[in-house]
C-alpha positions in Angstrom: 2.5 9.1 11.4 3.0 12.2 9.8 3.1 10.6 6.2 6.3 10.3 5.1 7.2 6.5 4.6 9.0 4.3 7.5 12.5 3.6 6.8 13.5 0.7 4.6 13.8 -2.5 6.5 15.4 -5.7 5.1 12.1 -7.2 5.9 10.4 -4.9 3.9 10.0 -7.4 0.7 8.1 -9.5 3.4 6.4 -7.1 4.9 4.7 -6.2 1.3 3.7 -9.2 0.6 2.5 -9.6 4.4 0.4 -6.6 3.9 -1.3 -7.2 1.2 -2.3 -10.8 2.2 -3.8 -8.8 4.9 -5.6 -6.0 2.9 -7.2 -9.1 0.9 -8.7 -9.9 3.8 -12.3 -7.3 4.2 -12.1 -7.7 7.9 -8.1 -7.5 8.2 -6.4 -9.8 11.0 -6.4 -11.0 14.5 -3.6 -12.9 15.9 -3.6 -16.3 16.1 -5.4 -18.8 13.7 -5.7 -16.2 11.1 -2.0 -14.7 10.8 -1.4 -18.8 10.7 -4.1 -19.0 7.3 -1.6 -15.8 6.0 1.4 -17.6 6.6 -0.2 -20.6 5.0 -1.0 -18.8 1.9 2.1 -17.4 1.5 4.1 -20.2 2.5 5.9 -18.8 5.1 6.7 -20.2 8.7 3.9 -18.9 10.8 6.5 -17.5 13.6 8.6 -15.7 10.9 4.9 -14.4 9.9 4.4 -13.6 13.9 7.6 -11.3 13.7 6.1 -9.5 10.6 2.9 -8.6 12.6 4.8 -7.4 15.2 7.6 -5.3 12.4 4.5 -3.9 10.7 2.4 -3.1 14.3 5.4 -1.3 15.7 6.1 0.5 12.5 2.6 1.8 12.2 1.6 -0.5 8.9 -1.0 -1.5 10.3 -4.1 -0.1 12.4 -6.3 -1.4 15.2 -9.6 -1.8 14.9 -11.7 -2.2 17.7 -14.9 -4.8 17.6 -17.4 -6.4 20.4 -15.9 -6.5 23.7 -12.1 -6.8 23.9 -11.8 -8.0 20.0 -9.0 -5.8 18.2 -8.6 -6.7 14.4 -5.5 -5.3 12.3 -5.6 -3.3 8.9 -3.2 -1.8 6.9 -2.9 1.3 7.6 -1.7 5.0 5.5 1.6 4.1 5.6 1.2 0.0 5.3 -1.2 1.5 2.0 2.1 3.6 0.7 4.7 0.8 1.6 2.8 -1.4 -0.7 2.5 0.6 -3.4 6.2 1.4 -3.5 6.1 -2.2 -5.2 3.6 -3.2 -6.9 0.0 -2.9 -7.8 -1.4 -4.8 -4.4 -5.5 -5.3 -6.5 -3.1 -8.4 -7.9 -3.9 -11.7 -5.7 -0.6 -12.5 -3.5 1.1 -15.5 -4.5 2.6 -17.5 -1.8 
């Protein structure tokens, strides 16, 4: 991206707290069990938490990073960093 913040989604209030669930988490995400532990802890279906993943992959708020083998984990990335900080203070634990 070239810095300058995505345009405003309706999901962006979930996407915010979606991304900073995931920057609480040192190694980020990988689909599957561990978006479900997100949308546990923010008590949230797990497929709406599914179509967050894939709002914030396609809009480039997250990053890839690549581990052993095929394993990709997901972090927020710039622009994940600067959509959360357009609300709030995201060192504050994420209530669900």
């Amino acid at each position: 991206m070239n810095g300058t913040p995505p345009p405003a989604s309706p999901l962006d209030p979930f996407l915010i707290r979606f991304l900073a669930a995931v920057k609480q988490r040192e190694d980020g995400v990988q689909p599957g069990a561990e978006l479900r532990a997100v949308a546990e802890a923010l008590d949230l279906p797990a497929p709406f938490v599914d179509a967050l993943f894939t709002s914030a992959r396609k809009r480039g708020l997250l990053k890839p990073a690549y581990g052993r083998g095929n394993k990709v984990r997901w972090n927020v990335s710039a622009a994940g960093e600067q959509l959360i900080g357009t609300a709030y203070d995201a060192s504050e634990p994420v209530a669900g």
